[in-house]
C-alpha positions in Angstrom: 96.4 127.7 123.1 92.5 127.8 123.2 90.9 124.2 123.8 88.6 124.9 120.7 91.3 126.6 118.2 93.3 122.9 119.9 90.5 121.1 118.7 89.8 122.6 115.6 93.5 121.8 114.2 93.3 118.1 115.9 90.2 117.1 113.7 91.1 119.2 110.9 94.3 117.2 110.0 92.4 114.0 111.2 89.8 114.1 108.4 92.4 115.3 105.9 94.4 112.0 106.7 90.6 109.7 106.7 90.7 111.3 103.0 93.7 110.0 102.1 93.4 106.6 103.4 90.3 105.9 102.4 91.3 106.7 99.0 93.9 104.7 98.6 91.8 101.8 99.8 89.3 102.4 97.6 91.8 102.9 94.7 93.6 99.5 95.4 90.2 97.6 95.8 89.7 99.2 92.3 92.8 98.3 90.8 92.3 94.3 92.3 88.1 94.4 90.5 90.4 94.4 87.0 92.0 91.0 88.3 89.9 87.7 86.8 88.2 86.6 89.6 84.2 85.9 90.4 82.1 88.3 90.9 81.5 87.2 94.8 85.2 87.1 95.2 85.4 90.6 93.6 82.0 91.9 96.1 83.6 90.3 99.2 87.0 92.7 98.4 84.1 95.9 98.1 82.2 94.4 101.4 85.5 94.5 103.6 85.6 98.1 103.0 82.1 99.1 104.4 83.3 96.6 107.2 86.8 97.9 107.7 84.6 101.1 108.5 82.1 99.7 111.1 79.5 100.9 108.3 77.7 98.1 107.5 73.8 99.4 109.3 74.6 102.7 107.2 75.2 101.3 104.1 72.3 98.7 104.6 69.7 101.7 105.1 70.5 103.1 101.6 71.5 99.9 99.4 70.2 96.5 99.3 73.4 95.0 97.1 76.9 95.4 98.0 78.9 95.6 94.7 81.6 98.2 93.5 79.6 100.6 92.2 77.2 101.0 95.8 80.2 101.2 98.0 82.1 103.6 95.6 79.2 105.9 95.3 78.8 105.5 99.6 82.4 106.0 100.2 83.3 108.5 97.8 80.5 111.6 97.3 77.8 110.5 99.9 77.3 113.7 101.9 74.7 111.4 104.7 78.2 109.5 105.2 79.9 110.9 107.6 83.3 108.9 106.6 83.1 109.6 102.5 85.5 111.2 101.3 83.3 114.1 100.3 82.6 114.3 104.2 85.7 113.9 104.8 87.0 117.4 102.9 84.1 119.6 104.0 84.6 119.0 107.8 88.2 119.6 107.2 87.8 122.6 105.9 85.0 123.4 107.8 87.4 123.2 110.6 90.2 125.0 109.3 87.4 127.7 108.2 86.9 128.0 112.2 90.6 128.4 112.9 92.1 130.4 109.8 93.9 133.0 112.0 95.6 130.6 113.5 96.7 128.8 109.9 99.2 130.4 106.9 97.8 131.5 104.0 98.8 129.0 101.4 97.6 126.3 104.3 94.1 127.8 104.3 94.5 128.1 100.4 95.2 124.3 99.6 91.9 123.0 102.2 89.9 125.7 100.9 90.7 124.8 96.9 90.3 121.2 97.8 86.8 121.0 99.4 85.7 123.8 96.5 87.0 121.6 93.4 85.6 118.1 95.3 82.1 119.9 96.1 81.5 120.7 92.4 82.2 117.2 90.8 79.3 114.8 90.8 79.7 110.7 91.5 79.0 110.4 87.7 81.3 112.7 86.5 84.3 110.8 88.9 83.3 107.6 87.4 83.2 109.0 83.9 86.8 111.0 83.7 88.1 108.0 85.8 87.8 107.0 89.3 91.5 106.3 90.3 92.4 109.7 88.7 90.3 111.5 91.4 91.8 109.0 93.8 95.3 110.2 93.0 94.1 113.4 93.2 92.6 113.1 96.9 96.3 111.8 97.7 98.2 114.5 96.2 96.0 117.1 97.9 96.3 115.8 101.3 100.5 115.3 100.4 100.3 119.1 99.8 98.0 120.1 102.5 101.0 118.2 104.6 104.0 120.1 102.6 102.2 123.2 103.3 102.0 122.7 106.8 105.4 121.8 107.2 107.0 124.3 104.8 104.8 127.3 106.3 103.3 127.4 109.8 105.6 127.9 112.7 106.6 124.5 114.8 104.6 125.8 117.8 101.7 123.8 119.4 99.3 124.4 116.4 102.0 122.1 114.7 102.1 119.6 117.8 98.4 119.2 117.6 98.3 118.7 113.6 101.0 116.2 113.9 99.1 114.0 117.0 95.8 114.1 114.6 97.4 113.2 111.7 99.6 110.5 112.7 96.8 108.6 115.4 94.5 108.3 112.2 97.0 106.9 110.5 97.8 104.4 112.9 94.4 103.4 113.4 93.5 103.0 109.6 96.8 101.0 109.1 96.2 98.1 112.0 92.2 98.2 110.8 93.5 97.6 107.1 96.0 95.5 108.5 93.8 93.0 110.6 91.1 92.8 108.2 93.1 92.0 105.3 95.8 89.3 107.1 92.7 87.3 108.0 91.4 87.5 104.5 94.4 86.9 102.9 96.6 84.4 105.2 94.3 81.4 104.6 95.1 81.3 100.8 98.5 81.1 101.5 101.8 82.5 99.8 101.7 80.8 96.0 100.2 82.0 92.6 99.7 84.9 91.0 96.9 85.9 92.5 98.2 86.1 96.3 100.9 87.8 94.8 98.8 91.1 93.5 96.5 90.5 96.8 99.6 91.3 99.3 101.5 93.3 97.0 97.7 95.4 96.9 97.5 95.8 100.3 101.3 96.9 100.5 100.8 99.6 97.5 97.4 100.5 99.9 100.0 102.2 102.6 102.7 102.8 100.0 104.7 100.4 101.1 105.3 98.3 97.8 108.9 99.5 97.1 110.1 99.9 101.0 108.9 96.2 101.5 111.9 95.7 98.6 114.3 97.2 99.7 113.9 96.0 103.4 113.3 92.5 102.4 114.6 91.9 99.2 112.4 88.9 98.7 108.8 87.5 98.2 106.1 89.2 99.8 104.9 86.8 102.9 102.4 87.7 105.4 104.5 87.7 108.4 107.3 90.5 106.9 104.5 92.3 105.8 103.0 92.2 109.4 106.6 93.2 110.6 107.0 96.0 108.0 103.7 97.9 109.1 103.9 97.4 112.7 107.3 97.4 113.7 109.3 99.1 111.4 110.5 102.7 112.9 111.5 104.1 109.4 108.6 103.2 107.1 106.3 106.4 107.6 103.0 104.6 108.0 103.9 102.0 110.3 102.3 101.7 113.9 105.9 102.3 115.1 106.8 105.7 113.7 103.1 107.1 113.6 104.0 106.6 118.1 107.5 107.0 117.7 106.2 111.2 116.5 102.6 110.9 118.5 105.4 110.5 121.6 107.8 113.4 120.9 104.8 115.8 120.1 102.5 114.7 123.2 106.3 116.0 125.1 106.2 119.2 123.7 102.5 120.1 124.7 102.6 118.4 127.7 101.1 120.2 130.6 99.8 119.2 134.3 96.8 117.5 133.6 98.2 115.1 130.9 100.5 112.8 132.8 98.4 109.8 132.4 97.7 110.0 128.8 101.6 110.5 128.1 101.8 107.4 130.5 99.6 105.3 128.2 101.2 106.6 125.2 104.7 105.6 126.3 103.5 102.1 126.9 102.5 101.9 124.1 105.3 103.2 121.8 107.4 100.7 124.5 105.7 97.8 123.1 106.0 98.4 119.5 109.8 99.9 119.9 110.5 96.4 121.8 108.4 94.2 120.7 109.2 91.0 118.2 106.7 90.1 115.3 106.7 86.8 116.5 105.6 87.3 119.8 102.9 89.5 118.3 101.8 86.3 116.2 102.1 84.2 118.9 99.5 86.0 120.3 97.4 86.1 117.7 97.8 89.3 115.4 93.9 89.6 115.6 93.6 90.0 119.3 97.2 92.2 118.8 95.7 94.7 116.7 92.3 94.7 118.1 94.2 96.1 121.7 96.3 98.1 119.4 92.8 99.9 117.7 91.5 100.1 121.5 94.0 101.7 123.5 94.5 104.2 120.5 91.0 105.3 120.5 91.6 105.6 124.4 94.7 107.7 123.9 92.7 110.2 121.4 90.1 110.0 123.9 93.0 111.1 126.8 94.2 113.8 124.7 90.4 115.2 124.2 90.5 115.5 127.8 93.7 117.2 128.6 93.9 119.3 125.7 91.0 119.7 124.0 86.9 119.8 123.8 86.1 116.6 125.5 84.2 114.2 123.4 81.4 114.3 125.1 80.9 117.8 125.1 81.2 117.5 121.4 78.4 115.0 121.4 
């Protein structure tokens, strides 16, 4: 396969995954404003998002007061911001547009319908029909642009590289949402109602509410919920199975140049497959997670070099 038409796919799925995740953050954040709380409380939960990001300087430039209303209107239909959702759809399908001999039709059909309907509805118009109701609908359209893919296009390397994009965004967004909301959240400890709807938030914001049940079968504590989202090799957007697939795809592409980046990724999947959430804490889940977010940006990194347009060609 072509390093472009390689690269194309890679981002493609990656931006339709950012979509995803950053609407259900967005729609959980939403969901915890309703909770009584202050209004700095209820700013700080809005702030964490443009930080989770590493957009604070961007949203600076355009807003002087961070409340829900800026950071909705910067994360969900800002075309300047490169990680909006809006954003987000339009270089998807701008790079499926650049590869759509390669994809089915009902693949190119789903992108193409999804950038066209989200490109003709204003912020205001969100906000007036309902703002979780276009987050749902962000969610179910990236869920079909994956059941497409998977029902449709042969299991060849196009697949391989859609799989690797998809599933290293979603292990980055789940240890960033992971390590900025354990540090928020752990100091107010385990009781009330409040810390309750906080963990069981971030759970529902990696749909992980009902598996944390039936794993667990118990109150939500921050240590099983660290467990469940790094360790756990069934739950589908834990650290563990997003390498556990990263691993078996990176195999089935592999060619002579990508020995080392197979390497790192092995060690990697090796820690978490091994590895014992209390060691992990031991170590301090910050610094965990922060090597974690590191070595996967150098894996995507590895990959752009051994299969793809290298990243610095791109820039």
């Amino acid at each position: 396969m072509l390093s472009r038409t390689a690269d194309h796919l890679f981002w493609m799925s990656r931006y339709i995954e950012r979509a995803e995740n950053l609407a259900r953050l967005l729609d959980v954040t939403w969901q915890m404003s309703m909770v009584p709380q202050s209004e700095e409380a209820a700013n700080q939960n809005w702030n964490a998002i443009i930080v989770l990001n590493s957009l604070e300087e961007a949203f600076a430039a355009k807003y002087s007061v961070v409340n829900g209303e800026n950071v909705l209107k910067f994360m969900v239909s800002d075309p300047d911001n490169y990680s909006s959702i809006h954003s987000c759809l339009r270089l998807a399908r701008e790079n499926a547009h650049a590869v759509r001999g390669t994809l089915t039709t009902e693949m190119w059909e789903t992108l193409n319908y999804t950038w066209l309907e989200a490109r003709d509805r204003s912020f205001e118009q969100l906000l007036s029909a309902g703002i979780s109701d276009y987050f749902e609908w962000v969610k179910v359209r990236s869920s079909l642009s994956r059941g497409t893919t998977l029902g449709t296009l042969l299991q060849d390397e196009a697949y391989n590289f859609i799989r690797i994009g998809t599933l290293l965004e979603r292990a980055d967004n789940t240890a960033r949402i992971l390590d900025f909301k354990y540090h928020v959240l752990r100091p107010l400890g385990d009781e009330g109602a409040t810390d309750f709807y906080e963990w069981g938030a971030l759970l529902r914001s990696v749909s992980a509410f009902e598996v944390y049940r039936k794993v667990y079968r118990d109150a939500i504590t921050p240590d099983r919920v660290a467990e469940l989202l790094i360790l756990n090799k069934d739950m589908p957007r834990s650290l563990h199975f997003c390498m556990n697939s990263v691993i078996k795809n990176l195999d089935l592409i592999a060619n002579r140049q990508s020995g080392e980046t197979a390497r790192q990724a092995g060690l990697l999947h090796a820690q978490l497959h091994y590895g014992r959430i209390e060691d992990i804490l031991a170590q301090g889940l910050h610094e965990w997670l922060t090597d974690f977010m590191d070595r996967i940006y150098l894996l995507g990194d590895g990959i752009s070099k051994d299969f793809l347009v290298p990243m610095a060609e791109v820039a």
